[in-house]
C-alpha positions as CSV (number, residue, x, y, z in Angstrom):
1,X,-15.4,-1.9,13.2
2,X,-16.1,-5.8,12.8
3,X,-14.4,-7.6,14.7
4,X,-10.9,-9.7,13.1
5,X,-11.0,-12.9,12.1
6,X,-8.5,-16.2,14.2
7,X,-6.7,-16.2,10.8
8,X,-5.1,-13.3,8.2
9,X,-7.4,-13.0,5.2
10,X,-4.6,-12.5,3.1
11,X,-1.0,-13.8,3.8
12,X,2.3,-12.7,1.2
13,X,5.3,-14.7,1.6
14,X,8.5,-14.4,0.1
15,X,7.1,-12.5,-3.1
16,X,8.9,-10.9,-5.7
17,X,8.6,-9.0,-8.5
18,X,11.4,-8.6,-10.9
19,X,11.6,-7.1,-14.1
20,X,13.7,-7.8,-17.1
21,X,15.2,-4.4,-18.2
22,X,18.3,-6.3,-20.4
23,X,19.4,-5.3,-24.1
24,X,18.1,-7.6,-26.6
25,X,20.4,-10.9,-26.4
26,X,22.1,-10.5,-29.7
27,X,23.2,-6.7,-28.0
28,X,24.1,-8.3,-25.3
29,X,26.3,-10.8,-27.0
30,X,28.2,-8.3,-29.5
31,X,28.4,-5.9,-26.8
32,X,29.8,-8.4,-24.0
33,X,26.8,-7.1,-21.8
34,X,24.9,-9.1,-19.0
35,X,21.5,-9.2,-18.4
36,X,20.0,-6.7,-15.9
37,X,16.8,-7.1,-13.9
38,X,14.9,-4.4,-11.9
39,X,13.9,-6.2,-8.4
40,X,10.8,-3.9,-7.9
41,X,9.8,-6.2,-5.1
42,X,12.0,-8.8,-3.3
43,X,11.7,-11.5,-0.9
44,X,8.1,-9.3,1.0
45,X,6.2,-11.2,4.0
46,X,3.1,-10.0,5.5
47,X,-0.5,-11.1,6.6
48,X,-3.4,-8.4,7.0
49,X,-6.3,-9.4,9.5
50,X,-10.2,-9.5,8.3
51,X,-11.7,-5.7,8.3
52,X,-7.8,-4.3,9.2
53,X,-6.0,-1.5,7.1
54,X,-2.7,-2.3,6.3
55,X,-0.7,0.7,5.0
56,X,2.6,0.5,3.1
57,X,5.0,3.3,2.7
58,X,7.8,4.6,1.3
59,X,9.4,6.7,-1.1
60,X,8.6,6.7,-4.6
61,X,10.6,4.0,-6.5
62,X,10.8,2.1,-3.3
63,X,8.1,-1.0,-4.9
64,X,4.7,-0.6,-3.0
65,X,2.6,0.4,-5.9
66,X,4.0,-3.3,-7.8
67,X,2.2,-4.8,-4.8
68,X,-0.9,-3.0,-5.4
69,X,-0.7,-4.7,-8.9
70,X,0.6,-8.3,-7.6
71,X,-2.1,-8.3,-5.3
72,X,-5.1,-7.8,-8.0
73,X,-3.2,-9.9,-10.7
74,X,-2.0,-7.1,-12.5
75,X,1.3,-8.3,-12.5
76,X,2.2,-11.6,-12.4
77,X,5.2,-12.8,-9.2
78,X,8.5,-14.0,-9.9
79,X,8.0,-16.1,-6.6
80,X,6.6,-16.0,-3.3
81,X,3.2,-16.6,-2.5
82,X,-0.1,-14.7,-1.6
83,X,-2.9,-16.3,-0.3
84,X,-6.3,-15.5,0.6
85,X,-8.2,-17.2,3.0
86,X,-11.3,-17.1,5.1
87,X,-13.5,-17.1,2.7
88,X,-12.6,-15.2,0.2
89,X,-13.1,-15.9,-3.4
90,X,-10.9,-14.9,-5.6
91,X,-11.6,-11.7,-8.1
92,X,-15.0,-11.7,-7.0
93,X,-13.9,-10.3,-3.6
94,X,-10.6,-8.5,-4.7
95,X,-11.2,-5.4,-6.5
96,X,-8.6,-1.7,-6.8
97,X,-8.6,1.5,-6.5
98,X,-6.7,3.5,-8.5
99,X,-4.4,7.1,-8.0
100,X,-5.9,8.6,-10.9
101,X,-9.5,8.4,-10.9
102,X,-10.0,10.0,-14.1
103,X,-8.0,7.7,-16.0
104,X,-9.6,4.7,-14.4
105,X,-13.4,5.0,-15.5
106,X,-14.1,5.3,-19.3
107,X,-14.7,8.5,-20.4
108,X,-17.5,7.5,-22.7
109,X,-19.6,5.6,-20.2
110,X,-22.0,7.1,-18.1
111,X,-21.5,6.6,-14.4
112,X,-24.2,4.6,-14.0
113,X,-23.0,1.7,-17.1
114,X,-19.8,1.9,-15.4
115,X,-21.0,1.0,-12.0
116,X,-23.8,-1.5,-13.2
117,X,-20.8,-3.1,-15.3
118,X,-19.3,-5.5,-13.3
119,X,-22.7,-6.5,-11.6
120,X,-24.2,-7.5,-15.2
121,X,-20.6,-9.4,-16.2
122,X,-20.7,-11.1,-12.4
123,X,-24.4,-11.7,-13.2
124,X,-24.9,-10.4,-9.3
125,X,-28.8,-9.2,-10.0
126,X,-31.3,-11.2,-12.2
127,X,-32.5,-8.2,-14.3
128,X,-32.0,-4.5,-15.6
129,X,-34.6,-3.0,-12.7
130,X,-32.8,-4.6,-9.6
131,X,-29.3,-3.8,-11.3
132,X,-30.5,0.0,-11.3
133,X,-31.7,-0.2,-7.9
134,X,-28.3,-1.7,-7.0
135,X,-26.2,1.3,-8.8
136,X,-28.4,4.0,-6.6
137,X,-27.8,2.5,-3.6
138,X,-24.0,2.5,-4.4
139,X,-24.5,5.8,-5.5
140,X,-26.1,7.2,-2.5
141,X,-23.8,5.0,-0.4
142,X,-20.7,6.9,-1.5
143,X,-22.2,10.5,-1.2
144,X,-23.4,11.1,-4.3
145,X,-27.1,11.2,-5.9
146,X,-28.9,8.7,-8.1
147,X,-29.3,11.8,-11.0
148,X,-25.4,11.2,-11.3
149,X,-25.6,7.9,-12.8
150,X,-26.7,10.2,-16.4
151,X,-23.8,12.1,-16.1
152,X,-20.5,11.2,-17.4
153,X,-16.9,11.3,-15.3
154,X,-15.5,14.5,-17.0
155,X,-18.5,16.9,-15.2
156,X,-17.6,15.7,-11.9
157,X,-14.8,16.8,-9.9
158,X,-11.7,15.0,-8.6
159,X,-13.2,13.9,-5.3
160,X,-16.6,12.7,-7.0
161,X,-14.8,10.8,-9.4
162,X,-13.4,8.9,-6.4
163,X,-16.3,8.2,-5.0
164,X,-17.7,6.6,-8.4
165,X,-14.4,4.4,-8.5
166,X,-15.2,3.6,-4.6
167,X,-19.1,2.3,-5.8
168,X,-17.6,0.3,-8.9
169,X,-15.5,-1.3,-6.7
170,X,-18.0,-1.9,-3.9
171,X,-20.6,-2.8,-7.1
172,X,-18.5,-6.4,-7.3
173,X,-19.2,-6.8,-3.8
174,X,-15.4,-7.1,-2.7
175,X,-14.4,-7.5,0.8
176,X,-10.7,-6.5,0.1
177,X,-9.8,-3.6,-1.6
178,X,-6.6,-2.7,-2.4
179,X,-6.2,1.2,-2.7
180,X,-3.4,2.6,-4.7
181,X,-2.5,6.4,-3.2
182,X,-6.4,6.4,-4.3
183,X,-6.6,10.7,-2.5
184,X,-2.8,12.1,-3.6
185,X,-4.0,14.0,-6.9
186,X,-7.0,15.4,-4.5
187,X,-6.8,18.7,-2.2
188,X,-6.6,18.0,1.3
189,X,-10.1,18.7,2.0
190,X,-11.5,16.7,-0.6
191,X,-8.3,13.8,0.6
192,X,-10.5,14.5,4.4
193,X,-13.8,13.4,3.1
194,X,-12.6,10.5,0.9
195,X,-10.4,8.9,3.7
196,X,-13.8,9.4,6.1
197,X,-16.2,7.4,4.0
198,X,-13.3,5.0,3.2
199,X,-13.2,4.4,7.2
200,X,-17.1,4.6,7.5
201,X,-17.5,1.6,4.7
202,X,-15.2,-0.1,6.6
203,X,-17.0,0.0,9.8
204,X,-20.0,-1.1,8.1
205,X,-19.6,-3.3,5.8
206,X,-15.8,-5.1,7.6
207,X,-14.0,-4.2,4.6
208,X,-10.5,-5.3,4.5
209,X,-7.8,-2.4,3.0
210,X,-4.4,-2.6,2.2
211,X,-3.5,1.2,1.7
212,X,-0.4,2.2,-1.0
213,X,0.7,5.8,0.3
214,X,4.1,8.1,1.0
215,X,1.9,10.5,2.8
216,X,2.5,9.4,6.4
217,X,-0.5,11.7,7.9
218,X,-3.1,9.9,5.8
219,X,-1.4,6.6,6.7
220,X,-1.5,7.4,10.2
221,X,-5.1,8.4,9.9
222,X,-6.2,5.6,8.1
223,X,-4.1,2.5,9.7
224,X,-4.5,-0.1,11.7
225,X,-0.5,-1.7,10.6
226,X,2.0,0.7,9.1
227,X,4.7,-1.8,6.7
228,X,7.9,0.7,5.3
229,X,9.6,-0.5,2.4
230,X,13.1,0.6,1.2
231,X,13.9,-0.8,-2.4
232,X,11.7,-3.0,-2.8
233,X,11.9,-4.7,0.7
234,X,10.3,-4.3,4.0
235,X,12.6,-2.4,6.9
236,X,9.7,-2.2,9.3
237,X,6.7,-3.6,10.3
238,X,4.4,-2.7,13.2
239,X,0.8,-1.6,15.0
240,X,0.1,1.9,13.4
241,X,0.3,3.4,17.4
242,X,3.7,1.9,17.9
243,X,5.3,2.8,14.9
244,X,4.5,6.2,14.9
245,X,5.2,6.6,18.5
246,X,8.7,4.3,18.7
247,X,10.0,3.8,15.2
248,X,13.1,1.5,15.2
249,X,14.4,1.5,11.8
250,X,16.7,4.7,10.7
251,X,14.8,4.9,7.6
252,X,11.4,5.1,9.8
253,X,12.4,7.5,11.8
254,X,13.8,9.9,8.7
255,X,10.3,9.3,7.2
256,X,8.6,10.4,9.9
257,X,10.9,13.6,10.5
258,X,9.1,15.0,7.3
259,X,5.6,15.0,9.3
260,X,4.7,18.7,9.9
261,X,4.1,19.3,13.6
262,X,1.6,22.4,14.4
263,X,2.6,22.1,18.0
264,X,6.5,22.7,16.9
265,X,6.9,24.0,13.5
266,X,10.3,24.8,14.4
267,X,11.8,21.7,15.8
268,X,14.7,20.2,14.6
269,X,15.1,17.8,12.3
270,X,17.1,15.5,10.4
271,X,16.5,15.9,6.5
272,X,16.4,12.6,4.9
273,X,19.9,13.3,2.2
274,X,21.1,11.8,-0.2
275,X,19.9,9.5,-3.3
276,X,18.1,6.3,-3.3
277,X,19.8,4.2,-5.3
278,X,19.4,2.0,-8.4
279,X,16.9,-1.1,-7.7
280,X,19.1,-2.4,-10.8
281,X,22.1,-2.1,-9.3
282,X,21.7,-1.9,-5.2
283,X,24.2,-1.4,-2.8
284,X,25.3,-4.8,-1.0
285,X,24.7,-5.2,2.3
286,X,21.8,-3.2,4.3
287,X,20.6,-1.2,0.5
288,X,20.0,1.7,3.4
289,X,23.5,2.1,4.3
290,X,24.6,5.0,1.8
291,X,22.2,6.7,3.4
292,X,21.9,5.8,6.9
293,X,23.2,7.9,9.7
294,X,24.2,4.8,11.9
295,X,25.7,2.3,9.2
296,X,29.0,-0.2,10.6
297,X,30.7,-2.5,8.5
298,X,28.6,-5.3,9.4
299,X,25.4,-2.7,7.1
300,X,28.2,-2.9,4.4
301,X,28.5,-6.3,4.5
302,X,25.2,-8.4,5.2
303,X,21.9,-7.8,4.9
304,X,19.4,-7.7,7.3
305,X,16.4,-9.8,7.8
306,X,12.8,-9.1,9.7
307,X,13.2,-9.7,13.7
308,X,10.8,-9.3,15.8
309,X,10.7,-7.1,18.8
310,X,8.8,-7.3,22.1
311,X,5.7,-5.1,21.5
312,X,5.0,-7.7,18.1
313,X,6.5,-5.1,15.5
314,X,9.3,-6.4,13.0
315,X,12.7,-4.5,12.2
316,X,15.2,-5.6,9.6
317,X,18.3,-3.2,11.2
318,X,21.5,-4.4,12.5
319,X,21.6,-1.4,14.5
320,X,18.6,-1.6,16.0
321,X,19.8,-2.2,19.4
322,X,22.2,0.5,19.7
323,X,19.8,3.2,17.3
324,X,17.1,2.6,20.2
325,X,19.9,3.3,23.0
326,X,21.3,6.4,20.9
327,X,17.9,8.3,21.1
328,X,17.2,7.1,24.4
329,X,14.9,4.6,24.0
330,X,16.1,1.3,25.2
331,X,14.3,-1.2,23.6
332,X,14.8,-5.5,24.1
333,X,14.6,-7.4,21.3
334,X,12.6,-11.0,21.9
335,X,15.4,-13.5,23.0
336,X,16.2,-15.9,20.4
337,X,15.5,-13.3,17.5
């Protein structure tokens, strides 16, 4: 892989996303009813690193795939910031992939039109020969032939129509790409060979991912930085190796109980319970507490903020100190934090 940059090529700060969800005002008036807003992201910080893979997880509901959309100006932020920066250039370097590749590539195309699309609108090849050339290299780049570019997306399977999604997106000639659960309506063998070229285009070209998943085998496979979210806020951030090996948050560490283990199927484990709750109406406090096996008054009360620990991951957890010593593994926080 390419080496990273001195500086993040993107950095979020403070970004939300919120979502007006209230009756209309003369309702609201008659009725004595307040305004309610959804607060599908709020208050997010992170920075991902030149040819890195940040992955962000969580349950479904929990905000990560409003991200995806913020990121590529699908949706527009209620505040906060994100910036990209060494270089990069706006929506010629940003480009998505999407869950559902079927519904993302127009049925009535053939491959080839939709791949040579956005290099005739971004006028990236002078003529119609060198724009073919380019869509059979992209082609045989992502696995498939340059005959394919006469077919259209309903004769190829799920993983294929992945890997034509892949070369659009590659087509623009994007550095970042920002890949929405792009393998969970594949099989897992097909999910294997999507997730390896995704890492081999990385190495070569020093692509930059951030990766939207709830499948915490994929993320582990795939990551370089592993970010948890919980309603629409980050609980945990660190290097893919020490979150997976140490998790601090409760939430985490829940998560990663529902990670099937070959070595010992029959372990025991603590089943994640209970509901998560409304993003219109969350609880005060730590919004984990309803739920969390080591909530105090203080989770009831106040809520947490991002510190960071020794080993350069960040934990929003009042209990982190005495979670750590409950499962045996003391761990210091950084003075001051």
């Amino acid at each position: 892989m390419l080496p990273a940059g001195d500086r993040p090529l993107l950095v979020v700060k403070d970004l939300a996303c919120w979502f007006d969800i209230s009756a209309p005002l003369l309702n609201r008036v008659l009725e004595g009813r307040s305004r309610l807003l959804l607060k599908a992201v709020d208050g997010v910080s992170f920075s991902v690193d030149r040819s890195r893979t940040l992955s962000i997880v969580g349950e479904s509901g929990c905000g990560k795939s409003t991200i995806a959309r913020l990121l590529v100006g699908l949706n527009r932020p209620t505040s906060g910031s994100i910036v990209f920066g060494e270089g990069a250039q706006g929506a010629l370097r940003i480009q998505m992939i999407f869950q559902d590749p079927y519904a993302s590539l127009n049925p009535r195309w053939r491959v080839s039109d939709i791949i040579a699309e956005p290099i005739r609108t971004l006028k990236l090849r002078l003529d119609a020969a060198s724009t073919q050339k380019r869509v059979d290299e992209l082609l045989l780049l992502v696995g498939l032939s340059p005959a394919d570019g006469r077919k259209f997306p309903h004769e190829f399977s799920g993983g294929q129509r992945q890997r034509i999604s892949i070369a659009r997106a590659l087509a623009t000639e994007a550095e970042f790409l920002v890949c929405d659960e792009p393998t969970s309506a594949l099989d897992v063998s097909v999910q294997a060979q999507i997730l390896n070229l995704m890492r081999e285009l990385q190495s070569e070209f020093g692509l930059t991912y951030v990766f939207i998943s709830h499948n915490l085998s994929v993320v582990r496979h795939m990551s370089d930085r592993v970010a948890v979210m919980y309603l629409g806020r980050l609980v945990e951030e660190a290097d893919a190796e020490t979150l997976f090996a140490n998790p601090r948050h409760p939430y985490t560490r829940l998560l990663l109980e529902t990670i099937p283990d070959v070595e010992a199927p029959n372990r025991q484990r603590q089943p994640l319970g209970g509901e998560v709750p409304s993003p219109i109406d969350p609880p005060p406090g730590c919004t984990f507490h309803p739920r969390c096996p080591l909530a105090r008054d203080k989770c009831r009360a106040e809520r947490p903020e991002l510190r960071e620990t020794a080993d350069g991951a960040r934990v929003a957890c009042f209990a982190l100190d005495w979670a750590d010593a409950l499962a045996g593994r003391p761990v210091e926080a950084v003075p001051g934090t």
